[in-house]
N, C-alpha and C positions, 0 to 999 in steps of 0.2 A: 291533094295529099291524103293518104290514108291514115284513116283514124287507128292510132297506137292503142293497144289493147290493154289495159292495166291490170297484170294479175299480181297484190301485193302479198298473194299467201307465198308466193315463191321467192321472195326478200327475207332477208333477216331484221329487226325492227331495229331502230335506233334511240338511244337516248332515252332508253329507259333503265333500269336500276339491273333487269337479268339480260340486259343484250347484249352484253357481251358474253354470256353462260357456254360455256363449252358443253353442245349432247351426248346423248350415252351416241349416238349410230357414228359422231367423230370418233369417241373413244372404242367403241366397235372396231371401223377403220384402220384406228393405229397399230391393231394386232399384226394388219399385211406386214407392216412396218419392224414390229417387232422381231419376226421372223429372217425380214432385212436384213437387218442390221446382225442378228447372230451368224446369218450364211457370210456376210463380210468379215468378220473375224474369223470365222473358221477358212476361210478360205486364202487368209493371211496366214496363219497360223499352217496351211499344209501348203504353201508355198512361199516359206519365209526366206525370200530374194529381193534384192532389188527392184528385179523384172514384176516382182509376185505387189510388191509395196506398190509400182506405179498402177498396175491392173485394181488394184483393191482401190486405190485412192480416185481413179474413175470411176468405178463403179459406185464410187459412195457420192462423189459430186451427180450424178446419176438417181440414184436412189433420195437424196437429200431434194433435189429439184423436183422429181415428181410429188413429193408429199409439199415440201414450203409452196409447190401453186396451186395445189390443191385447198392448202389453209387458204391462199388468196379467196378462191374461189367460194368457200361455204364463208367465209368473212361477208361475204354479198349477198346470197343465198341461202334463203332456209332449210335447215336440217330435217326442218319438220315436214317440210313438201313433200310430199309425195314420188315426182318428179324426181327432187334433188336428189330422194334416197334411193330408189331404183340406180339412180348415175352412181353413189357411192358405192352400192352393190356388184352395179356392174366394173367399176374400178377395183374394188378388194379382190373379183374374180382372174382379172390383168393381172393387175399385183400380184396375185398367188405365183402365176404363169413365169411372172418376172423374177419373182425373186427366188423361186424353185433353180433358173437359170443362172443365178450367179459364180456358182462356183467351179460352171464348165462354161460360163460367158467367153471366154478368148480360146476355147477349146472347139467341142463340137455344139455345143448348146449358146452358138455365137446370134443364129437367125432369130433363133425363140425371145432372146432378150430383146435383140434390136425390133422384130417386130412389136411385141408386148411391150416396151418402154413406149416407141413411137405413137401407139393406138392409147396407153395409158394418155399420153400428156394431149395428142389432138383430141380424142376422143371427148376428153372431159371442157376443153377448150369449146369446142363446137356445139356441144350444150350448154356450157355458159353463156355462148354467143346468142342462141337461140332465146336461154332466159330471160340475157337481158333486153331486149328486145320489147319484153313484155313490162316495159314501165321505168327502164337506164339505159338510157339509147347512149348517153357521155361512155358508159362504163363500156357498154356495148362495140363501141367504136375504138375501145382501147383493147377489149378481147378480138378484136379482129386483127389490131396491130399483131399481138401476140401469137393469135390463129396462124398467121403469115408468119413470123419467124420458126416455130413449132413445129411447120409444114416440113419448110428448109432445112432444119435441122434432121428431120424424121427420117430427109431423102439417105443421110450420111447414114442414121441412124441403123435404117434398112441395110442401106448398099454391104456396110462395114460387118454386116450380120452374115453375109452371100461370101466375104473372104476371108483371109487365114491370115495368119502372124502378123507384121508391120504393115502389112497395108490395111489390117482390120483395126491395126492401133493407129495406126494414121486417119484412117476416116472417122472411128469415134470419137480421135480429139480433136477434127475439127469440130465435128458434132459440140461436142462439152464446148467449144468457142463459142459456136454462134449461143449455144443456150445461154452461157453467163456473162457474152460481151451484151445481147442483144437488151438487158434493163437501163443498164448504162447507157444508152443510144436513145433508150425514152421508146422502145420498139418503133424505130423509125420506119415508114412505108411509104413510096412513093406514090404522090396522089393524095394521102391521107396525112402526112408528115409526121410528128413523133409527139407522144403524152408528154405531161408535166406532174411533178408531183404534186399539183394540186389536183388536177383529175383523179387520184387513186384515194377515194376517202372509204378508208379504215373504222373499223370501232377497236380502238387502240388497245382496251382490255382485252379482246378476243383473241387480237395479235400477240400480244402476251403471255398470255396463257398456254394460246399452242404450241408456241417456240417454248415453253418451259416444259410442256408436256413432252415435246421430241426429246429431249432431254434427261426423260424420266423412262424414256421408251429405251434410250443408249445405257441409261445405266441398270436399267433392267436386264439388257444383254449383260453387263458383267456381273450381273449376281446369277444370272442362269450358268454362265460359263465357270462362276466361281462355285457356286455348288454343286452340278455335276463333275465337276475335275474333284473339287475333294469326297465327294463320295465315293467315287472310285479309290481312293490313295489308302496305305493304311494311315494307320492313326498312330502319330510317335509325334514328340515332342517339335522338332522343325516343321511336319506338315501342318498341325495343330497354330503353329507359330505364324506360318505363311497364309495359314486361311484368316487367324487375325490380323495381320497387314493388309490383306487385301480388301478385308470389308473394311477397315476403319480408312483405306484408300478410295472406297468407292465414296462410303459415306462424308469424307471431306470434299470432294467431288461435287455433292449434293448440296452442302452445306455455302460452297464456294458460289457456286451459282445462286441456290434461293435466298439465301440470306444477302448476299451483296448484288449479283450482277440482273438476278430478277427482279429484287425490288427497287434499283435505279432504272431497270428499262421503263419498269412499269411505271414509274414516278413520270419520268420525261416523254412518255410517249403518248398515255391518258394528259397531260397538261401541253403538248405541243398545239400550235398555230396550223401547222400542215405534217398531222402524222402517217401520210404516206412517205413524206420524206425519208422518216427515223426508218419507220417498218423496211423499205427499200435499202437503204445502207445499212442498217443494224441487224433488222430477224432474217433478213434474207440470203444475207454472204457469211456473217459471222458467225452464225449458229452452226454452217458447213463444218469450222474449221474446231469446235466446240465436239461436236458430234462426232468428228475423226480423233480427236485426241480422247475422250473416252471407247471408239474402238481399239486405238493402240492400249487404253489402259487394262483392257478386258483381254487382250493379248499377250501383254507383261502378266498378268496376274495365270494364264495358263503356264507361261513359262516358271514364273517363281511355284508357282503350285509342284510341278512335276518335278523339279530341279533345285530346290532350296539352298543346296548347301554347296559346297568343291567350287571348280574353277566357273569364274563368271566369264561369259563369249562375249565379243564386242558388240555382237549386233543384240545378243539378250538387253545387256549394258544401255545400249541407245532405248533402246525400250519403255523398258522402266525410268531412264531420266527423259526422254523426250516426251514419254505421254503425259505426265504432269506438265512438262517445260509448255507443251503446244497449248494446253486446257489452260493456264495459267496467262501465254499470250494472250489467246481468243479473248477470256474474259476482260482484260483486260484492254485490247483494241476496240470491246462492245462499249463497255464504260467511257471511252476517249469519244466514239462519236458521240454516244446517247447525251453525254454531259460535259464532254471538251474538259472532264478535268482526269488525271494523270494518277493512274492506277497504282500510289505505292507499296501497300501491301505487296500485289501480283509481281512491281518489278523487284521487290526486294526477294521474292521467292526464287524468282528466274535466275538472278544472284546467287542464292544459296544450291541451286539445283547445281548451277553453273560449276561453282566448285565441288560440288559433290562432281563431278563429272572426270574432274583434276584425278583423284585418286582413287577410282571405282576398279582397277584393275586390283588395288591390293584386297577387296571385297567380297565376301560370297552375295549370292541374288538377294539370299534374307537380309541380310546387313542393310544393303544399299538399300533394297525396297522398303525398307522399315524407316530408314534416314528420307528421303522421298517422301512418304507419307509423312513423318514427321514437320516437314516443310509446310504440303499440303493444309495440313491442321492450325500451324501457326497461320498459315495466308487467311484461314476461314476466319478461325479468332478474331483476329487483327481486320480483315474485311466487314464482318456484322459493324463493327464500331464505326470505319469508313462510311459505308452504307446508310446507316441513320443520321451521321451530320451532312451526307451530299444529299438527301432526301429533303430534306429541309430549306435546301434550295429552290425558290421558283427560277424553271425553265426561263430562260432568255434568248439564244441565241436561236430558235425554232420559232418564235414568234411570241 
């Protein structure tokens, strides 16, 4: 058998006091990202349909999977490698390609994404494979499960890029299938059979950190979207009014997450038995739906920005009460797995939104959007306090 070659500069170190430290060339990185996430809202916002809502909502389950397997990946691999950073480099270059293509993705600019998505996610896959190689042959053999689904997926990926209308929507969602049934399956391969979540060891704080950082990257999007819209506007009394709703919306946003739903991850995920488990159920699927509900927030805040006052339109309407509604579930399903206990802040806001919903017809956007936020705020309130008594808790059911 041939001797395995140990190169441990291309590891990230473990179980020391900065290893789980997030580098500047991540945070470099997530600019690709940030520019993501803005061509998704804009491109909700100039095709605000039904049709427009399910194309945006692929495209972000899309966009969100290339960056969470990428955190997988620099999770294992050094930032500081040489190697790994050329591969970063050569991803943010994809990435540009990719997300330049979003907003003519289901138009003519269908091939460029499906190519640049598919070379985005193999590409980084296959020199992961290569890395580990050199000293995690376990890990090794689990990026090659994933290599193989990646593959499969790519083919839809492509294909769907070469056609037009519903059969381009048909092969990209199967595509989006295999990508998010295929964890759930333990990447199973014939021959090779399928991981465990003991195979996938994490350094739980790094895990954390990035999914909070994606997070900082979405609500960054609606402070760019919220302060170019009102620079353009004049300045009178309602617009003035609407720009303070919307930052004190984003920034309950912020507050809901760090102060409750990050500092429970982080509690139960650095103290778990097997935190590939959490990281798999928890930073991987719920951060998606996390990350979509501050795009629709950044979307409502264009509309109330441009529109303040007169009649409110139904679909504005869902907007503004569903993007909190949806940000309010997420955090709230994260907290259920990460610690099995029952989010009531978040359900009591879902409540209040709820009824706010009852009679938003009699409402202009200000009104509702300001009542909205005002939810928002109490959830945060009310959550910090949650937060520090479920902290306090030693993990149990994780091991």
């Amino acid at each position: 058998m041939a001797q395995t070659h140990h190169r441990p500069e291309l590891f990230r170190s473990r179980g020391l006091s900065d290893s789980g430290k997030v580098s500047f060339i991540e945070l470099f990185f997530d600019l690709i990202f940030v520019f993501a996430v803005t061509q998704l809202s804009h491109s909700l916002l100039e095709n605000f349909t039904w049709m427009g809502a399910l194309h945006t909502a692929m495209l972000t389950m899309a966009i969100w999977w290339a960056w969470n397997y990428t955190t997988w990946v620099i999770n294992w691999l050094s930032p500081d490698a040489l190697p790994v950073r050329i591969m970063l480099f050569s991803l943010m270059l994809i990435g540009l390609v990719m997300s330049t293509s979003i907003p003519e993705a289901f138009e003519h600019a269908g091939l460029y994404f499906g190519i640049s998505y598919a070379a985005f996610q193999i590409g980084r896959t296959a020199f992961t494979v290569w890395a580990l190689g050199h000293g995690a042959p376990v890990n090794q053999i689990n990026l090659v499960r994933i290599l193989c689904w990646l593959i499969l997926s790519g083919v839809f990926w492509v294909a769907g890029g070469t056609q037009e209308g519903e059969v381009r929507l048909a092969l990209w969602g199967a595509a989006l299938l295999i990508d998010y049934v295929a964890p759930s399956l333990g990447f199973w391969v014939p021959r090779i059979g399928r991981s465990t979540a003991e195979d996938w060891a994490v350094e739980g704080s790094h895990m954390a950190e990035r999914a909070g950082l994606f997070i900082i990257i979405a609500l960054g999007e609606s402070i760019i979207v919220m302060g170019a819209t009102f620079a353009g506007l004049e300045r009178n009394a309602e617009t003035v009014l609407a720009f303070l709703v919307s930052f004190l919306g984003t920034v309950s946003m912020w507050w809901i997450y760090f102060e409750t739903t990050s500092r429970i991850g982080h509690h139960y995920i650095v103290n778990a038995r097997v935190p590939g488990e959490l990281a798999r159920a928890a930073y991987t699927y719920t951060h998606l739906l996390l990350a979509g509900g501050i795009v629709l927030s950044a979307v409502a805040d264009e509309f109330l920005l441009a529109h303040p006052a007169g009649h409110l339109d139904q679909g504005v309407a869902l907007v503004i009460l569903g993007s909190p509604a949806l940000y309010l579930l997420s955090n709230a399903i994260f907290i259920w797995i990460v610690s099995r206990m029952f989010a009531v802040p978040h359900a009591t806001g879902l409540v209040a939104l709820g009824a706010l919903a009852a009679f938003s017809h009699a409402l202009s956007p200000l009104v509702l959007s300001a009542l909205a936020v005002f939810v928002l705020l109490a959830v945060a309130v009310w959550g910090s306090r949650f937060s520090s008594r479920l902290c306090t808790l030693v993990p149990k059911h994780h091991g």
